[in-house]
N, C-alpha and C positions, 0 to 999 in steps of 0.2 A: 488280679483282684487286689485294692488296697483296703486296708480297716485300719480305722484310727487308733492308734497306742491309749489304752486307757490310763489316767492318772491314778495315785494309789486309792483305792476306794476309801470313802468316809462312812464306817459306819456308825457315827452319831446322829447321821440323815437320812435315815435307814426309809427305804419309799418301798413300800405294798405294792405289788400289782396283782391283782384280782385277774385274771384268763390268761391262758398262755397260748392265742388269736396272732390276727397279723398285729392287731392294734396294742394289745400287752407288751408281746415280744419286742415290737417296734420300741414303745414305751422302755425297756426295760435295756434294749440294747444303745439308745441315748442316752441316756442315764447314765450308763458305765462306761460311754465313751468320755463322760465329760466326767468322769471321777464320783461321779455318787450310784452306791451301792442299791439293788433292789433285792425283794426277796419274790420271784414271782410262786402265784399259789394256783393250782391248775385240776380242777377237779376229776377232767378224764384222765385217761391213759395218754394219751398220745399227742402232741400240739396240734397247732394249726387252727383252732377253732371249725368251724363252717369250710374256711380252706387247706382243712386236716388233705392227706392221700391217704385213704384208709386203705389198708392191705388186708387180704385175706388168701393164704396157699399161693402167695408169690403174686399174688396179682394186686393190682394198685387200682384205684378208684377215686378220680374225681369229684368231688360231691359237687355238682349244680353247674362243674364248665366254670374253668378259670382261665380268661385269656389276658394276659400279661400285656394291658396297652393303659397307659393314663397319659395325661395331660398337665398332671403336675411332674415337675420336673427336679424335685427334691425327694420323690418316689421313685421317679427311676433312676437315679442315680443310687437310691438305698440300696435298691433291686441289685443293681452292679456291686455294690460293692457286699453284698451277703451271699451272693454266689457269682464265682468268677465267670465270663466271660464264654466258657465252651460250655457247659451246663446248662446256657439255654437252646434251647432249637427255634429257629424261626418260619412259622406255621403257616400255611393259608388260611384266609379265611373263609369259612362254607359251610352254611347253613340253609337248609330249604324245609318248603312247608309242605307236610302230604296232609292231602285231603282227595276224598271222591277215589283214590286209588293211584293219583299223580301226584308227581313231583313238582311243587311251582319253585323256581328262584325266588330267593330274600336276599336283596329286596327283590321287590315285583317290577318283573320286565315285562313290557306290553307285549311283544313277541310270543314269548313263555306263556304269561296268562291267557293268550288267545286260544293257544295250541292244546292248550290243558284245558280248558273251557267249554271248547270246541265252535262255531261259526255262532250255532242256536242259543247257547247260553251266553255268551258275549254279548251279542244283538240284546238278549234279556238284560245284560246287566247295564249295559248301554242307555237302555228305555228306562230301567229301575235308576240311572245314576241322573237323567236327564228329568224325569217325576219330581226326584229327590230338591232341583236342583228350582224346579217352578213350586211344586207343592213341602216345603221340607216339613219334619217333623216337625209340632208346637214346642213339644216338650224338648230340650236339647241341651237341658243340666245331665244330664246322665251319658254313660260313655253309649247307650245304644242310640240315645236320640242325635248327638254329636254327629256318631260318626255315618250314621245312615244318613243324615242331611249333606254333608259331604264328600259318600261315595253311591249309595242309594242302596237303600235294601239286602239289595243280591250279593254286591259285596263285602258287605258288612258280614250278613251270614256267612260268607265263605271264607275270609281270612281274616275275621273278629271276634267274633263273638265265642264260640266254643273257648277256643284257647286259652281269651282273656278269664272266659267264668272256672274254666277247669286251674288254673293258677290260683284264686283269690278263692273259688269257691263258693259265691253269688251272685245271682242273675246279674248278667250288666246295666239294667234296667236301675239297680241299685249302686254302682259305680259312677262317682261323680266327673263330670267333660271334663274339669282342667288336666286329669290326666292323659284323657286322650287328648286334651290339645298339645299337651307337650313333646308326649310320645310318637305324636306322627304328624308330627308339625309339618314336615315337611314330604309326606305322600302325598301324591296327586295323579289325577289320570296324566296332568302334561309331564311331571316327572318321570313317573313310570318310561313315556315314551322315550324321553332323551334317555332315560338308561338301558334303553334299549335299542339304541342307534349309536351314542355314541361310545369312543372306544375310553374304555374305563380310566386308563391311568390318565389320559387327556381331559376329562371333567372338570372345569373351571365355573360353572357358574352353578353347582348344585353341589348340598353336602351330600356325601355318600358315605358307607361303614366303613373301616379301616377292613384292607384285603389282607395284611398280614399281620399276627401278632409274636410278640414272645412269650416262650413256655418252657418252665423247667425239666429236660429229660423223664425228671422221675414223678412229674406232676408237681401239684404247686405245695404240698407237704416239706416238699426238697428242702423249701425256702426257709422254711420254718424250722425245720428239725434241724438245719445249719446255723440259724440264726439262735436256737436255743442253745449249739454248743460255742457259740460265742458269749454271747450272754455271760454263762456260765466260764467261760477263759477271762471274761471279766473282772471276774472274782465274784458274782452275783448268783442269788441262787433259785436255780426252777424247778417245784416243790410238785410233782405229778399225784394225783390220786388226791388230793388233798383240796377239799372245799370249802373258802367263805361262808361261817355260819353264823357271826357275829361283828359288827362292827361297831366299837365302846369308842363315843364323844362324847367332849365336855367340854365347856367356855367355849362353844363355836364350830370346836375342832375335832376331828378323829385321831384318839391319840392309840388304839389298838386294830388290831385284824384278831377275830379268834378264827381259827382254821380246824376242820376235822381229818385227819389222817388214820384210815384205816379204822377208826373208831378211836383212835388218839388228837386231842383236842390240845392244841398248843396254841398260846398267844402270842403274837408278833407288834413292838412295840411298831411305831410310824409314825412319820415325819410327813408326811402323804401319802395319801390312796390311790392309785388311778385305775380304775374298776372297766372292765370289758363283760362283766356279767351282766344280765337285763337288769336294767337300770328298777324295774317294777321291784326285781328281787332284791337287790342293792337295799332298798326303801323301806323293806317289811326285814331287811336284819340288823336293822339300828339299833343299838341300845345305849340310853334309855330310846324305846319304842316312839316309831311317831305318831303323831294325833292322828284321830279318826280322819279327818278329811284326808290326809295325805294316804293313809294305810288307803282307803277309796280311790283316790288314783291311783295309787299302785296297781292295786285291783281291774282298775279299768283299764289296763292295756291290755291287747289283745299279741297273739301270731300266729302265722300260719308255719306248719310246720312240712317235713320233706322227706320221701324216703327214693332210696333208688334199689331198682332190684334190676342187679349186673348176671349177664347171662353169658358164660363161655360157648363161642361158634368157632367152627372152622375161618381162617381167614376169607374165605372168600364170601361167608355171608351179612360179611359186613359192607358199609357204604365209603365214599368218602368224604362225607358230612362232617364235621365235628360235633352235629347234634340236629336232627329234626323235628320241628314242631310238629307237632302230630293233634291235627285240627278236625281229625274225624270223630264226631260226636259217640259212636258206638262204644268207643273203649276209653277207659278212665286215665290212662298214661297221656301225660301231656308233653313229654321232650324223649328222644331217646337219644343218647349218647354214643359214637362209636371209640372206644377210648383206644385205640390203634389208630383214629387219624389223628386223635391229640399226641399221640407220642408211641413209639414201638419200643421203646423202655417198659412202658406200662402193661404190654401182652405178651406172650411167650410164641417163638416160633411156630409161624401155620396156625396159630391162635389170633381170633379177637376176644372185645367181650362188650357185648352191647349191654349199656346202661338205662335200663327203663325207671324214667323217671315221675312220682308218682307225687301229686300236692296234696297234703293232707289235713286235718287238723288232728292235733295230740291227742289218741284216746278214741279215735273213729274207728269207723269197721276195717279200714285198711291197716289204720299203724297198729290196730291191736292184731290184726292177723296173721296164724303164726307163719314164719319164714316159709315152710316147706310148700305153706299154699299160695303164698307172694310168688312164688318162682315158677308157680303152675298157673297162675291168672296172669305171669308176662307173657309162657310162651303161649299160651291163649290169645293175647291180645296181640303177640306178633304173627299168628296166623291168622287171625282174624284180618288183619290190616294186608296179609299176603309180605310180608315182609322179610320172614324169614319161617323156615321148616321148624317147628319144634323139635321134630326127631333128631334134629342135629344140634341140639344144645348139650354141653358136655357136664357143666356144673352150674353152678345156680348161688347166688350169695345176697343177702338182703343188709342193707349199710339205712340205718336211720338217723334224721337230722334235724332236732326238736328244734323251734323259734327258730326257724329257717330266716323267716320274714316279717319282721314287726309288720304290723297292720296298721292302716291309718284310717280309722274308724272316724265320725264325726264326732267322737270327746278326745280325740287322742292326743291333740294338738293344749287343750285347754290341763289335761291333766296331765303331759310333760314338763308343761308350764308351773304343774303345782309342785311337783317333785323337783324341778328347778330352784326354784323358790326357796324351799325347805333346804334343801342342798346348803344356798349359798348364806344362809341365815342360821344354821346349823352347825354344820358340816365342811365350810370352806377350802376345805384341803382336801376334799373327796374332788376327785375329777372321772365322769365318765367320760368314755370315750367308746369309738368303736360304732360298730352297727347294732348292738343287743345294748351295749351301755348308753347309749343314746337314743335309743328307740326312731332309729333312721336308717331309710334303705340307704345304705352306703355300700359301696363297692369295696372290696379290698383295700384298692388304692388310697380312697379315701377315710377308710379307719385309719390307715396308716399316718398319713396325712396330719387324723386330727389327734393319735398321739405325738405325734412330732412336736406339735403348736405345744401340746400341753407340757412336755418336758420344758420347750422354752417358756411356759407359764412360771413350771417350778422355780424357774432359777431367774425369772426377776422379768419377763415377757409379759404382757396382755391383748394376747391374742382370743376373738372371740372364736371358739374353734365350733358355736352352732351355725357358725354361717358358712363350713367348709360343704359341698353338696347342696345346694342350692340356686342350681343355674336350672334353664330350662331345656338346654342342649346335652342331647341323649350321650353319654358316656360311651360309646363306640361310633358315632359320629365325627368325622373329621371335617372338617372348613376346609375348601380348596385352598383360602386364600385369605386376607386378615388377620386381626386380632385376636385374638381370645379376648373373653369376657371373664368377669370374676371368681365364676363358678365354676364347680369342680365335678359335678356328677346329674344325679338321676333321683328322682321321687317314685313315688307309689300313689296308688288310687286312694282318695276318699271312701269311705263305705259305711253308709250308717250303721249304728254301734244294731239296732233293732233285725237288718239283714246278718250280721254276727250272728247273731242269736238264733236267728230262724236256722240258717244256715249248718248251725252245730247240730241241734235238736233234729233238724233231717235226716244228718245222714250218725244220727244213736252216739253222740261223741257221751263217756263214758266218764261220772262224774261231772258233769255240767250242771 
């Protein structure tokens, strides 16, 4: 592993960073390779943001499946150089989808599908794709009318529709096409077949997933909790337990951070901000305060939030999945995780510990339920699915993960735009970044990414870092062959702000 020698730090340039995420720490360990000082300020207990490895009684956890693959090539090289070389493992990739009681491959192989489908319901979806294809749906703004015109009906229901509503949380009827145009741009009944005939590493004229990725031994926490003790050999400092609760501007600029510690409130002068907290929150702690219309957009971003309730089994009752989508409508768990095929660092001998992963919104009947009944409605829902024995679950642990995933509501775009605005008329030296600081599904890779840009902002760059994640080719997609394009990631569904709404008030969200 090599790391850059840092020059002596300058603390008359003293720069804020608000989360101590991939995109802070990122933030914070350029900074101090090139000589200027941060003070990062970090509200939980433990780094990592969303890519934390929560640990409980020796056991490591995941949160939502990290697989260590991008496309920018100034990310993995970071990757190298914050944890050396044997600390990664390199992983297969394997993911499959149960429904009806079977296993399909992801992607979908004609072969697999047929066999799982069985002669009669093939034929059906065959008729239903061929319907689709003379009669299609009118309506085909929405992801159901899209993707039934497309594949037809039958299999729409069968590898669509649940999975996507149980994720987002309303009907897909209310989920705008472009995201399923992007997301499965490239399925097809003819695809399907050639990945099912032909032999995989020889594929040249179709894009397919990446088969391997890299992963950190100790889950992707690792990265994090090394990169903060660099940081910190920096000579920089990362301030845990301590939350952003003020931010003092004047003439344009953010010239303070007030931070709470423990119930001790200390001010931290700055020379820059770079903020990884949701950017909504950012907005509502300005002082002096800002106008009504901005405090309203702030208001108006939404997210959906995450919880996983991780189940200790015997080794053999787990799969060798890295996570299955679990597309059967009867149970609320929409991914389960087997975190022994992501790494055997993370389980203890003759142990696994399946990850049941649950989408929620903050304040529902789920996130407010207490743990001991989350770990009795898993192995309920894993006996239900026939999955695994309950009788043989050993211990039980419930990991929650609020603003999982900005939402992108039909104002969501108009009132970034306002908060942008205010930012750079304001505020100029505030930089969000990150997937919460920027209110975009970004991937790891890409928070990281877009503090990079923004360090070279500080120091004399003008990189527009909203146009990092913004291609239409899915982030685990690989090109056999070409160029790449400009873009660096993956989007999310449109959802009007009114399905929000309903959608809360359904299932009793708590304070709405």
């Amino acid at each position: 592993m090599t790391t850059a020698e840092p020059a002596e730090v300058d603390r008359d340039t003293e720069v804020v960073v608000i989360g101590a995420g991939p995109a802070g720490l990122t933030a914070a360990y350029e900074l101090g390779k090139r000589g200027r000082a941060s003070t990062v300020l970090e509200a939980d207990d433990v780094v990592g943001g969303i890519s934390r490895s929560a640990e409980r009684d020796g056991w490591r956890f995941d949160i939502g499946g990290h697989r260590f693959f991008t496309k920018v090539q100034a990310v993995e090289d970071l990757w190298h150089e914050i944890l050396p070389d044997e600390d990664f493992l390199l992983r297969p990739r394997m993911s499959r989808i149960y429904y009806n009681g079977k296993f399909f491959d992801y992607p979908l192989k004609a072969s697999n599908a047929l066999k799982n489908l069985g002669v009669l319901e093939a034929g059906r979806c065959v008729l239903s794709y061929a319907w689709a294809r003379v009669r299609p749906p009118k309506d085909q703004t929405n992801f159901e009318g899209w993707v039934s015109a497309r594949f037809g009906s039958r299999l729409y229901r069968t590898f669509f529709k649940t999975y996507t509503e149980k994720v987002w949380g309303v009907p897909a009827t209310e989920i705008q096409a472009d995201w399923a145009a992007q997301r499965i741009k490239n399925l097809s009944l003819a695809s399907a077949v050639l990945n099912a005939v032909l032999p995989k590493r020889n594929q040249t004229e179709i894009t397919t997933l990446i088969e391997e990725f890299q992963y950190p031994k100790y889950g992707p926490g690792m990265m994090w909790e090394r990169c903060r003790e660099l940081v910190e050999a920096q000579g920089s400092k990362v301030l845990m337990r301590t939350a952003a609760t003020t931010v003092r501007h004047e003439a344009g600029h953010a010239v303070a951070v007030v931070a709470d510690t423990e119930g001790v409130r200390t001010e931290y002068p700055c020379s820059h901000v770079v903020s990884s907290m949701p950017i909504s929150t950012l907005l509502k702690v300005m002082d002096p305060p800002v106008p009504p219309e901005v405090q309203a957009a702030a208001d108006g971003l939404a997210y959906r939030d995450f919880l996983t309730v991780a189940l200790v089994m015997p080794e053999e009752a787990g799969f060798p999945d890295n996570w299955i989508y679990v597309h059967s409508p009867e149970v609320n768990v929409g991914r389960i995780q087997n975190f022994g095929s992501w790494s055997p660092y993370l389980v203890k001998d003759g142990r696994t510990c399946l990850g049941l992963e649950y989408f929620v919104f903050e304040g529902d009947r789920l996130w407010t339920m207490p743990d001991h009944e989350l770990v009795e409605l898993g192995k309920r829902e894993l006996h239900k699915l026939g999955l695994a024995d309950p009788a043989k679950v050993e211990a039980g642990y419930v990991v929650r993960c609020p603003k999982a995933y900005p939402v992108y509501d039909d104002t969501y775009k108009a009132n970034v735009q306002v908060l942008r605005d205010w930012l750079e008329a304001n505020a100029a030296n505030v930089h969000p970044v990150g997937r919460n600081g920027m209110h975009k599904y970004n991937n790891q890779d890409h928070s990281m990414y877009t503090a990079m840009l923004t360090v070279e902002n500080i120091l004399g760059a003008h990189h527009d870092i909203w146009q990092v994640n913004v291609e239409a080719e899915y982030h685990e997609e690989k090109a056999a062959e070409g160029p790449e394009d400009g873009g660096t990631g993956r989007d999310a569904p449109v959802i009007p702000r009114a399905a929000m709404s309903a959608a809360n008030e359904k299932r009793g969200r708590v304070g709405a």
